[in-house]
MARBAMAR-643317 format. One line per field, with one value per residue: x, y, z of N, C-alpha, C in turn. Coordinates in steps of 0.001 Angstrom, whole numbers, plus 500000, padded with zeros to 6 digits. Example, Ala and Ser with C-alpha at 12.3 -4.5 7.8 and 13.67 -1.06 7.14 Angstrom:
REM MARBAMAR-643317
n.x <- (513190|512850) .
n.y <- (494310|497750) .
n.z <- (507800|507080) .
ca.x <- (512300|513670) .
ca.y <- (495500|498940) .
ca.z <- (507800|507140) .
c.x <- (513200|512900) .
c.y <- (496700|500030) .
c.z <- (507800|507870) .
END
This chain:
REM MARBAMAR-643317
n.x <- (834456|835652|837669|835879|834743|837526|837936|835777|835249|836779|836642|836077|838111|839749|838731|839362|841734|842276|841478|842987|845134|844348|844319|846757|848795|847235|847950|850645|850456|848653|846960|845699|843078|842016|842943|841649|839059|838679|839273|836981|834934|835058|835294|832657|830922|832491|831239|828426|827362|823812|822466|821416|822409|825208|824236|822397|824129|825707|823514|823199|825551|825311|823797|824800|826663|825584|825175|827449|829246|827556|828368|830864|833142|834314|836325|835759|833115|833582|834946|833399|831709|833190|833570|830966|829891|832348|830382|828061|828718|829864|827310|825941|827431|826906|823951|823828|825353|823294|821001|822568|822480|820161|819517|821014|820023|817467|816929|814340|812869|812561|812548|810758|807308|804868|801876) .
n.y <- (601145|600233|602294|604535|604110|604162|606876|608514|611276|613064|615341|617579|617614|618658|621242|622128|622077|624150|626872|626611|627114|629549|631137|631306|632015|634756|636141|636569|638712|640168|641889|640096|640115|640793|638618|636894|637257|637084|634521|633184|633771|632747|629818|629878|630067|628121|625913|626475|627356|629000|631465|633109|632843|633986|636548|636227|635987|638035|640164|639915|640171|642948|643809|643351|644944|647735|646764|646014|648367|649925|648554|649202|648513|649478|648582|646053|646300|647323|645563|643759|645246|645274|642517|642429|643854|642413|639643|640516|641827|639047|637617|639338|639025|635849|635876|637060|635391|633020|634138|634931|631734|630939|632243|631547|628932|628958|630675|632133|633523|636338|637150|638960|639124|640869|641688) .
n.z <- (853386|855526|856189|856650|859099|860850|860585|860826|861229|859994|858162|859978|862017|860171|859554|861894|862604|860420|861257|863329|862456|860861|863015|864545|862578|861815|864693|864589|862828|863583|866915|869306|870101|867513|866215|867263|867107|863806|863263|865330|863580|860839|862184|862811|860849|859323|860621|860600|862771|864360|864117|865676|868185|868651|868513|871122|873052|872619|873396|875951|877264|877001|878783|880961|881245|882521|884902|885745|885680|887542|889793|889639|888643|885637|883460|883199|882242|879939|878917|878572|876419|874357|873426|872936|870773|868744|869319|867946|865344|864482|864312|862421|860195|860095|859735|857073|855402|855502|854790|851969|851131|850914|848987|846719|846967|846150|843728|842646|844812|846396|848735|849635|849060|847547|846464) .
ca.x <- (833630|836296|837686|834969|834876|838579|838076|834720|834973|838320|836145|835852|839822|840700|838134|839349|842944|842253|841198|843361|846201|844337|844367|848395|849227|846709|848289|851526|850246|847583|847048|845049|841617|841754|842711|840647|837760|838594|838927|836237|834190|835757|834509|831105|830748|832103|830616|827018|826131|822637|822857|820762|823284|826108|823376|822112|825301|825896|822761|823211|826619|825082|822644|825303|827178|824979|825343|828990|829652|826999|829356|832521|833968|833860|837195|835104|832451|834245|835626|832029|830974|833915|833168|829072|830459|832345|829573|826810|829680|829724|825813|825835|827978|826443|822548|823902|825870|822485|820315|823035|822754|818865|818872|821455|819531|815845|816830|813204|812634|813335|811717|809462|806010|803784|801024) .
ca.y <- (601013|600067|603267|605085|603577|604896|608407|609475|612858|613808|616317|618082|617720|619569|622455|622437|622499|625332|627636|626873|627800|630856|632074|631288|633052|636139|636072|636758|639707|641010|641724|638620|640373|640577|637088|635434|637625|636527|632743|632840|634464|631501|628687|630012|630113|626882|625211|626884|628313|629727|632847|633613|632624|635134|637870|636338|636304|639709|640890|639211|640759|644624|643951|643204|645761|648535|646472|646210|649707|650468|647670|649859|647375|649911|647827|644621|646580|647916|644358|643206|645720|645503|641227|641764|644587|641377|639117|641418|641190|637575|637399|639804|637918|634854|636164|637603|633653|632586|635144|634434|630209|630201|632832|630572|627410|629415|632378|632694|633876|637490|637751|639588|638303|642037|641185) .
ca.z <- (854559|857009|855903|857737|861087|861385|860369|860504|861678|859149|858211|861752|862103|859256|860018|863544|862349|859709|862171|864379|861516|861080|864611|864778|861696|862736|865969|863860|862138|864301|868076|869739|869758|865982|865730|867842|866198|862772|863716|865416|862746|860371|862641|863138|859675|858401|861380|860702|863584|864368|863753|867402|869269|869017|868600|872277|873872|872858|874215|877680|877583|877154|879486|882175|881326|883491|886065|886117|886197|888996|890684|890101|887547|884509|883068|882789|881391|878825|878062|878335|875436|873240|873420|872127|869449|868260|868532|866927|863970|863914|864302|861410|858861|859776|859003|855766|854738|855581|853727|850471|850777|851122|847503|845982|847078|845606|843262|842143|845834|846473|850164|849473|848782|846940|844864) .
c.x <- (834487|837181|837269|834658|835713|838184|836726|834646|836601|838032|836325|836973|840888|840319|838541|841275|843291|841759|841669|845035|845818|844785|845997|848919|848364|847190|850411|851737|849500|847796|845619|843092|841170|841906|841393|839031|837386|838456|837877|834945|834125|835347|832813|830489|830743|831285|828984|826747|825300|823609|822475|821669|824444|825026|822580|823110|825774|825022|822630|824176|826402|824284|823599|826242|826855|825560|826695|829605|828889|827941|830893|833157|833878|835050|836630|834118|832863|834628|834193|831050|832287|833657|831680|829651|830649|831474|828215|827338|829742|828113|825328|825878|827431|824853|822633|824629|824185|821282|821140|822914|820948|818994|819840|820960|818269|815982|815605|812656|813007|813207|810806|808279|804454|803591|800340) .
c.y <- (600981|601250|604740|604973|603975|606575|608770|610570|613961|615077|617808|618327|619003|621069|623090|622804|623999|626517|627777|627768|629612|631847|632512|632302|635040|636643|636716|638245|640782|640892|640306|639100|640366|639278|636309|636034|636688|634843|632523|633090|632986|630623|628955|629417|629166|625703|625184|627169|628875|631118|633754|633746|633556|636071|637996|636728|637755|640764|641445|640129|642155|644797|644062|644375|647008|648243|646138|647724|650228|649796|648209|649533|648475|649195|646587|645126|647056|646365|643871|643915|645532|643738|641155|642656|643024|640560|639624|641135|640166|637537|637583|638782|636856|634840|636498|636206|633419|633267|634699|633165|630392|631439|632289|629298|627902|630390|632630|633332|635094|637902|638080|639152|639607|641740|642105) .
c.z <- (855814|857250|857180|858871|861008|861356|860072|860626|861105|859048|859031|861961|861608|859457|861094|863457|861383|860408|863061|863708|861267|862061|864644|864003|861803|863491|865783|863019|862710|865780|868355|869550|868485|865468|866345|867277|864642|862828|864239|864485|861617|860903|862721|861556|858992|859206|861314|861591|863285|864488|865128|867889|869293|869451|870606|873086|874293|873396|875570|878326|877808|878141|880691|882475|882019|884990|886628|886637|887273|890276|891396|889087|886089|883272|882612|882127|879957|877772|877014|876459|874755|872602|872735|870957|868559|868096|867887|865516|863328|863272|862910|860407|859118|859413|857366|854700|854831|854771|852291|850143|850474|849186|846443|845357|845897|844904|842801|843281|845770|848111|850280|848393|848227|846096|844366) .
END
């Protein structure tokens, strides 16, 4: 018990340290956009993120992207779409973790409901 009042959130630590090991060693092997993709892909994941939430971000991000280049900025737009690419990716893999836990949790489920 007294245990737990010190270290409640060990958990959280180690997740936050294993991802951050990823990134370093990525960062080692890969250029930084590939790391910080994969790490972040990796936290979403063991963290659970909604699955919305990249998929919004990345929306917001294509949406602005018009309006950057009418601006002039076609350099930030470019960033802007290569940044939702990535999170559409995440969004992805994390609908498809979430689609495989809920037919793990229920395999008599298939989705589909034809009678």
């Amino acid at each position: 018990m007294a245990s737990e009042r010190r270290n409640p959130n060990w958990h959280s630590i180690v997740k936050v340290l294993l991802v951050v090991i990823i990134f370093v060693a990525l960062l080692f092997l890969t250029d930084f956009v590939i790391a910080l993709f994969i790490a972040s892909l990796v936290a979403c994941l063991m963290i659970k993120v909604d699955n919305k939430v990249p998929l919004a971000v990345a929306l917001v991000l294509l949406v602005a992207c018009p309006l950057l280049l009418i601006l002039g900025l076609g350099s930030t737009a470019n960033a802007f779409a290569d940044v939702a690419f990535y999170l559409f990716t995440i969004g992805i893999a994390l609908q498809l973790s979430q689609y495989f836990r809920t037919c793990r949790a229920d395999p008599g489920e298939t989705g589909s409901k034809v009678r």
